[in-house]
C-alpha positions, 0 to 999 in steps of 0.5 A: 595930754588931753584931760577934758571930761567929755572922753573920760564920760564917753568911755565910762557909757561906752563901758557900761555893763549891759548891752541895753544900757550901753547904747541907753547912754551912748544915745544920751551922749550923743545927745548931748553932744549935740547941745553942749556947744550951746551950753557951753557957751551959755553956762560951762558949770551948767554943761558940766554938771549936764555931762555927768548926769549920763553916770547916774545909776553906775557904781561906785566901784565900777567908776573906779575901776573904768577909771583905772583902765582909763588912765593906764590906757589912754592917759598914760601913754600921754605922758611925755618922759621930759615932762614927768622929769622936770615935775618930779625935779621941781617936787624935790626941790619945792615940795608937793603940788595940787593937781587940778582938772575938770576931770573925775576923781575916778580919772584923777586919783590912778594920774596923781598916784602915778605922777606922786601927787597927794592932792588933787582938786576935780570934781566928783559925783554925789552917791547914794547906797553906792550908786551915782546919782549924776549930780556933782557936788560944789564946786563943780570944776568947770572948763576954762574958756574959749580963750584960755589957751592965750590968756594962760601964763606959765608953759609948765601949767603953774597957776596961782591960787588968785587966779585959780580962785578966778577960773573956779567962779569962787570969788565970791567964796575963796574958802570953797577952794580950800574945802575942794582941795581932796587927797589923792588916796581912793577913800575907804569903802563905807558901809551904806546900810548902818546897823540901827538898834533901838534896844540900849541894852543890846549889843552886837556881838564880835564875828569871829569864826574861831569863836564861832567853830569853836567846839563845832562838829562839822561834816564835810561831804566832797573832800575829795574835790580841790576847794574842800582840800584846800578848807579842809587844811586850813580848818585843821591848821588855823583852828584847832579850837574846832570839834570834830570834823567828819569826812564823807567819802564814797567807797570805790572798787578797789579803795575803802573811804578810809584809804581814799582819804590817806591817798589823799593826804599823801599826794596833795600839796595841800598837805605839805605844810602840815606834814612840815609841821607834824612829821612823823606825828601827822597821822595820830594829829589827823585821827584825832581831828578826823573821822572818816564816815562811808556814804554817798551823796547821790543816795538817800541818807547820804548812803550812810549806815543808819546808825552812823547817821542817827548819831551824826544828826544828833551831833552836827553842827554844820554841813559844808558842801562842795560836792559837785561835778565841775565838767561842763557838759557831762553824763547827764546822768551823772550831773542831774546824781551829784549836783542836784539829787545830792544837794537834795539828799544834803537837805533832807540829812539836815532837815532831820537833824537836831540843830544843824545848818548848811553851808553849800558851795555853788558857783557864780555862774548860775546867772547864766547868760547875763548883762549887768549887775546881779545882786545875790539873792537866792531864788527859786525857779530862776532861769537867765531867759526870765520863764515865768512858767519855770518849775525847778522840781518839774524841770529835774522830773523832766529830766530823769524822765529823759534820761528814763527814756533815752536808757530804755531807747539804747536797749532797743532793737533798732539802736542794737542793730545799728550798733551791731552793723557799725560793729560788724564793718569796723571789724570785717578788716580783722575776720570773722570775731568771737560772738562774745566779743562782738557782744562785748564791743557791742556793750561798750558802744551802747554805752557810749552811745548813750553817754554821748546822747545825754550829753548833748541833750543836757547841753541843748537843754542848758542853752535854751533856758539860758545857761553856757553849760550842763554844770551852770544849769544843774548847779542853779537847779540845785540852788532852787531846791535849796530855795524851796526846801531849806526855807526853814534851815539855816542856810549859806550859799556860797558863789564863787567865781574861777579857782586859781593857784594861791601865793600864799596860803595854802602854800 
């Protein structure tokens, strides 16, 4: 098995997370390709220690991560069955074994748990808020000598601690052996930024979010979507300390919110464990738990009646929003209404309450077409292309002012006689039609017509500031206005990634 530390480094700037620093540290490596046989030569701690100086800046858990691939991928297949048997005999029978290498702990630690080692001697690089800096820390494991292969005893790879003590250059200090000794296990994240309080007298209080809701009157606005029937479930079952939680559902043609609410509970699987629980009773423990409000949040107010809202505004806490058009590239129309009018009329509802705050769910992929590590700040006027002049608010006025122009271009005379014309001979095979119908077949093109327009253009738009999607796009638009307008309220944005199935909970 080749566990030389050249590979291992090779991989991880082959891996890197940007285009940019990618061939960045593939030229250092080739680089030092070039003058390591000096260095080697010269001095092997120093040729190690200039190796790893190609890892500065990369995280800690993208160290660990690449490490892991590295062994199930390269190393793994390595490993000779003969080999592994005669180890785990000899363990059986003797008792545990150091793994050493010249190799990373990040390399090391997947191969010792694997083999069941629990302690390894490799070496291992300094870090500073998470990040390498490309310096390994004493003692550094340095490569064994040109020679090394012949002057070697013991085909199974044993080695005393004498001659270990030797191969290491310590000497002069033995004891630094002991102090290289690690244990197999990936040590526990640390916090990197302690908390510091120069006021003895205050103390920080415990987080805990039953404490928190306790008594809290939330609002919930797009429960019909997956993510907020999933936390709907869960606020009724794992706190029944929580106050009130208020439900905003739009009415439809044919179903009252009340009633869309209760089709709901009675065809989601999210509900199973609850009606498990209460049976027959789930109805009274759900109107007591629940009130269901009728609105819409495309509109201003939330489409709330006034006196619902006044009363709401004067008692919520909290309002969760995860209302959003998830398709990727929709209506225009309809992902300018919901993603970011709604998030607008969502501020402003909450601007005019007493004391509430606002919790919004976005998605992780308003950085757009992005390399590398993006921290989480929340920014106004952000797109992936990095537009200096990028106005949010000017961008969605643009956009409605499209929309504007697109609707008043499906009702012209030269887009209805091309609609007339493609009507007329896609229906000659049938005769002569009904004017109302050919009206009708007329509508229904025009509408498609136009739906198909603003799709595309939502798309382009999308594409040439950065974004894959309409959805990416409108959903960042709306996280700049949060950025703009909320400045004063207290906010939590929310980005998560793909949604999947759970094992566990919600069952």
């Amino acid at each position: 098995m080749d566990l030389s530390a050249v590979r291992p480094v090779a991989y991880f700037t082959w891996n890197a997370q940007s285009f940019a620093e990618r061939w960045a540290r593939r030229g250092g490596a080739a680089l030092l390709a070039l003058v390591r046989p000096f260095l080697y030569a010269t001095d092997r701690v120093f040729a190690t220690r200039a190796l790893h100086t190609l890892l500065r800046g990369v995280t800690r858990d993208r160290l660990d991560l690449l490490g892991e691939e590295y062994f199930h991928y390269v190393l793994k297949p390595q490993l000779k069955a003969e080999g592994l048997r005669k180890l785990k005999e000899w363990m059986a029978a003797n008792g545990q074994v150091v793994l050493v290498s010249q190799g990373l702990d990040h390399v090391m630690r997947p191969l010792a748990e694997f083999l069941g080692v629990e302690r390894l001697v490799a070496n291992h690089l300094e870090f500073r808020d998470g990040l390498a800096t490309g310096r390994l820390l004493d003692p550094v494991i340095r490569p064994r000598g040109g020679l090394a292969l012949l002057t070697s005893r013991g085909a199974d790879g044993r080695v005393s601690r004498e001659r270990l003590t030797r191969d290491l250059g310590l000497e002069a200090r033995p004891e630094a052996l002991q102090a290289a000794i690690l244990s197999a296990k990936r040590p526990a994240p640390q916090s990197h930024r302690p908390l510091v309080l120069l006021d003895p007298a205050k103390k920080v209080e415990r987080l805990s979010v039953r404490e928190t809701l306790a008594g809290k009157q939330i609002l919930l606005v797009g429960v019909t979507g997956f993510i907020s029937k999933v936390w709907l479930t869960s606020l009724l079952s794992d706190l029944p300390e929580i106050g009130k939680i208020y439900l905003l559902i739009r009415r439809q043609k044919t179903a009252s919110a009340q009633r869309r609410l209760e089709k709901i509970v009675e065809e989601s699987p999210a509900f199973d464990p609850m009606y498990q629980r209460y049976g027959a009773d789930l109805a009274r423990f759900l109107g007591e738990r629940i009130e269901v409000v009728e609105g819409d949040v495309s509109q201003a107010g939330l489409g709330l009646a006034p006196e619902t809202q006044a009363r709401l505004q004067g008692t919520l806490d909290l309002v969760v929003n995860s209302a959003g058009l998830v398709d990727f590239n929709p209506d225009l129309r309809d992902a300018l209404a919901i993603n970011v009018a709604g998030v607008a009329n969502v501020i402003e509802f909450v601007r005019g309450s007493d004391h509430c705050g606002l919790l919004h769910l976005s998605t992780c992929y308003v950085v757009g077409a992005r390399d590398g590590r993006v921290s989480e700040e929340l920014r106004a006027d952000y797109t992936p292309a990095h537009l200096g002049d990028f106005d949010a608010e000017r961008e969605w006025e643009s956009l409605e002012e499209l929309v504007r122009r697109a609707e008043e271009r499906s009702e012209s005379a030269e887009v209805t006689a091309a609609l007339r014309r493609q009507t007329l001979g896609r229906r000659a095979q049938n005769g002569k039609l009904p004017g109302t119908e050919i009206e009708n077949l007329i509508r229904r093109n025009r509408a498609r017509w136009l739906r198909n327009r603003l799709t595309r253009a939502g798309t382009r738009r999308a594409r040439h500031l950065g974004w894959p999607n309409t959805y990416t796009f409108t959903k960042s638009l709306a996280e700049s206005l949060i950025a703009r307008r909320a400045a004063d309220v207290p906010v939590a944005v929310v980005r998560p990634s793909i949604v999947e199935t759970s094992t566990a909970q919600p069952g």
